[in-house]
C-alpha positions in Angstrom: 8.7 9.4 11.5 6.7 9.4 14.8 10.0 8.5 16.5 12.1 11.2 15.9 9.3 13.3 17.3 9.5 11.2 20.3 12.3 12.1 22.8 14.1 9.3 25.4 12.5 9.1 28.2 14.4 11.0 31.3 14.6 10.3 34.9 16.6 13.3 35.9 14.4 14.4 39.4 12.3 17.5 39.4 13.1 20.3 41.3 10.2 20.2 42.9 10.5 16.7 44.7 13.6 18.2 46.8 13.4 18.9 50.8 13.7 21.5 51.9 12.5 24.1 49.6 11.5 27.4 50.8 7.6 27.5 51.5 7.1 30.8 49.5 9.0 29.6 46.2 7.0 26.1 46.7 3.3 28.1 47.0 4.5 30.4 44.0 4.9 27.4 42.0 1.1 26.2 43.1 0.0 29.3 41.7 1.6 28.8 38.1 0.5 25.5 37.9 -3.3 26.6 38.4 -2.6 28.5 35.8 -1.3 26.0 33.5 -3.9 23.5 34.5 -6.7 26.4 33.3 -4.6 27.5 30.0 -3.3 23.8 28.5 -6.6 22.0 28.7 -6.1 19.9 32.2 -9.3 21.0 34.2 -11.2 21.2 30.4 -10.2 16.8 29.6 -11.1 16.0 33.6 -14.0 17.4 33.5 -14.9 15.4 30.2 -13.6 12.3 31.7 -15.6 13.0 35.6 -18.6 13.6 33.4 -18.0 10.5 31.1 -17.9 8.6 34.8 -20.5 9.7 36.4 -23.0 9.0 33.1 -21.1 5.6 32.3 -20.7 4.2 35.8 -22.7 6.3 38.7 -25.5 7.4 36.9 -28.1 9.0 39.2 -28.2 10.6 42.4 -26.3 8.3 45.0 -23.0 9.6 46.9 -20.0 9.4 45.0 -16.5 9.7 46.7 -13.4 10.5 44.1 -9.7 11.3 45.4 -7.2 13.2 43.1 -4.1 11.2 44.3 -1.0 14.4 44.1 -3.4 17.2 43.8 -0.8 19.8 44.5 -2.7 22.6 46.0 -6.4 21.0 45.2 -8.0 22.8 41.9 -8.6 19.7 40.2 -10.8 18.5 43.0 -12.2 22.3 43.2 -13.4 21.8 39.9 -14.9 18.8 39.9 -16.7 19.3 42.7 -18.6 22.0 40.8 -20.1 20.1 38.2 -22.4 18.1 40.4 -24.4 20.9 42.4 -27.2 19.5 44.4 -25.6 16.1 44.6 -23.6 13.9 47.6 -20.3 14.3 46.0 -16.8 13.7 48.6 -14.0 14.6 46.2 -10.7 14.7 48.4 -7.1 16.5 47.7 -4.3 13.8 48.6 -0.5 15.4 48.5 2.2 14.5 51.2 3.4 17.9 50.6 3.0 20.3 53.3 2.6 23.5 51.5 0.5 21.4 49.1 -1.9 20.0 51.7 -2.1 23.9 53.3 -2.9 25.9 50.2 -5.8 23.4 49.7 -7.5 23.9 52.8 -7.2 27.2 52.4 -9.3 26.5 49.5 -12.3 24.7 51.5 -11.3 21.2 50.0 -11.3 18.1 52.1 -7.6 17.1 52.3 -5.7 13.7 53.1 -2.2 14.2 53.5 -0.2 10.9 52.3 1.7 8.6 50.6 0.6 8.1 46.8 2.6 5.0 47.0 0.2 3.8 50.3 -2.8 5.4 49.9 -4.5 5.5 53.0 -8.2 3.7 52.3 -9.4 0.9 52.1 -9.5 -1.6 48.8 -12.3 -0.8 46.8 -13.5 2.4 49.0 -13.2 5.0 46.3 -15.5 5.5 43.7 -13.3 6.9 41.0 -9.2 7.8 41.8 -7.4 10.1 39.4 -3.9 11.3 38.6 -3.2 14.9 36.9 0.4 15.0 35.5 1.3 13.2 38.8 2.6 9.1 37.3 5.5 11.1 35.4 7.2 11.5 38.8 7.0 7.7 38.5 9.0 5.1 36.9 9.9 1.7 36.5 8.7 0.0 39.9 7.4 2.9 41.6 5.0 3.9 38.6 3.4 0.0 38.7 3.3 0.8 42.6 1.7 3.8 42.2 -1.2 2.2 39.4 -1.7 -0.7 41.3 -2.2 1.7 44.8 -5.1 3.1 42.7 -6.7 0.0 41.7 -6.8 -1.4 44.8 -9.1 1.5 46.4 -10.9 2.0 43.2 -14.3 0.7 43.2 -15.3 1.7 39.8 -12.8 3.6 38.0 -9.3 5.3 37.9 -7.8 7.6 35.6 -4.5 8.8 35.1 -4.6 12.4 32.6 -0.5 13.3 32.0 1.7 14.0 29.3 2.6 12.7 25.6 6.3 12.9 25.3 7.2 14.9 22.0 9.0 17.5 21.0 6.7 20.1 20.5 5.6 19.7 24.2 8.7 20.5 25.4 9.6 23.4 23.6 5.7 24.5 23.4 6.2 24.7 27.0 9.5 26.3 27.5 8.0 28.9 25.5 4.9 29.5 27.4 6.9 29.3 30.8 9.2 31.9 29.2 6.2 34.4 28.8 3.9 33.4 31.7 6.0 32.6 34.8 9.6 33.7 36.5 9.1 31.2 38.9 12.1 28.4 38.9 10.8 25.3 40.1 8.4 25.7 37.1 10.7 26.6 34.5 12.9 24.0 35.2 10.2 21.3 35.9 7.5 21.4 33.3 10.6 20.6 30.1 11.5 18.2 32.7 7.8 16.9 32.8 7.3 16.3 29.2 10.5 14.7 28.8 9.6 12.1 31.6 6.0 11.7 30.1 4.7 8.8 28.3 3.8 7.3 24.5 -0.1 5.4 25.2 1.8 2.3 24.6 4.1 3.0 28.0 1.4 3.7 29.8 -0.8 0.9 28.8 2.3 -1.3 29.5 2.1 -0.5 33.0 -0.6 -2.0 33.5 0.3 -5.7 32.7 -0.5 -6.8 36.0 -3.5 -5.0 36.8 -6.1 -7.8 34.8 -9.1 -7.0 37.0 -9.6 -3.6 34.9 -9.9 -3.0 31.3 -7.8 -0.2 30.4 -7.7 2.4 27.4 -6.0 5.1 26.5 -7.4 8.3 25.0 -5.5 11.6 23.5 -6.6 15.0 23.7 -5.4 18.1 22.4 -2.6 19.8 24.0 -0.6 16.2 24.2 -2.0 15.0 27.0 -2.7 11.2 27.3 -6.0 9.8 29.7 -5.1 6.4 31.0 -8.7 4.8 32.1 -9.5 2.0 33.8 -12.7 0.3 34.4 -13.1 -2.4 37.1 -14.7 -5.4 35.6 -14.4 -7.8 39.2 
């Protein structure tokens, strides 16, 4: 029964990851995806899982250093940064995009701009590495690529938050988009999104290779999978 709520899994690109787009339609698009990240429960499960981090694995007051690897225009690191007044905290925005990477220092946020799939840091440099509905632009290679980039400059902990492939999703969010945004790139990409989204058993499959971590999988509401990983050497 669970199957015939799960679609196929698509590869079809997103508009989104085209050249050339014009600047205003791309910033637009930020903007909607703020919005989304506030309204379907994205900045409410990171913050459970930074706070789950910090208590589990950097208890105390040392510095902690955390990179959100395809932040888009940086509100996921503007969040986080927030829950830990008064302490050393270094969270960083890394996009390649150039709209992306402007709209976040507009924001105050420290920004990298770079290549997910060669992040530039050393191995083992970054306290905790995280991915917001970013690996769905991944498959196949590129998405081991892209996890094993993470655990190599994690020094405690990554985790990747995207999507649970169903049904509902996808028409859930066709509606929403329908009501909340005119913007294309959106419309278009977030059906897209969920239907190149995972089951926990794909996403824990890509992490075969990756045996220095132990790796879970948790579900929250709004079908959104939390891939974790813990470095055990």
């Amino acid at each position: 029964m669970a199957r015939i709520w799960t679609p196929d899994r698509h590869d079809d690109p997103e508009l989104m990851d085209s050249p050339g787009l014009p600047a205003s339609e791309v910033e637009d698009a930020y903007r909607v995806l703020r919005r989304v990240n506030r309204q379907l429960g994205n900045i409410r499960t990171m913050r459970r899982e930074y706070l789950r981090f910090l208590r589990e694995d950097c208890p105390g007051s040392l510095p902690i250093t955390a990179v959100d690897v395809g932040s888009g225009s940086g509100d996921i690191p503007e969040a986080l940064r927030q829950l830990t007044p008064g302490r050393d905290v270094q969270v960083l925005a890394l996009d390649r995009d150039p709209t992306a990477v402007a709209s976040a220092r507009r924001r105050s946020l420290s920004v990298v701009r770079g290549d997910a799939l060669r992040l530039p840091f050393d191995d083992r440099t970054i306290d905790l590495v995280i991915a917001v509905k970013f690996a769905h632009h991944f498959h196949g290679p590129s998405l081991g690529r892209l996890l094993d980039e993470m655990a190599r400059v994690a020094r405690h902990r990554v985790v990747v938050l995207d999507i649970r492939r169903h049904w509902l999703a996808y028409w859930g969010f066709r509606a929403w988009s329908l009501f909340f945004t005119r913007n294309r790139l959106v419309r278009h990409d977030g059906p897209l999104s969920v239907l190149r989204g995972f089951t926990g058993e794909e996403l824990l499959g890509a992490t075969a290779t990756l045996s220095r971590f132990d790796w879970v999988v948790r579900s929250y509401a709004g079908f959104q999978l939390a891939l974790i990983g813990r470095r055990t050497s």
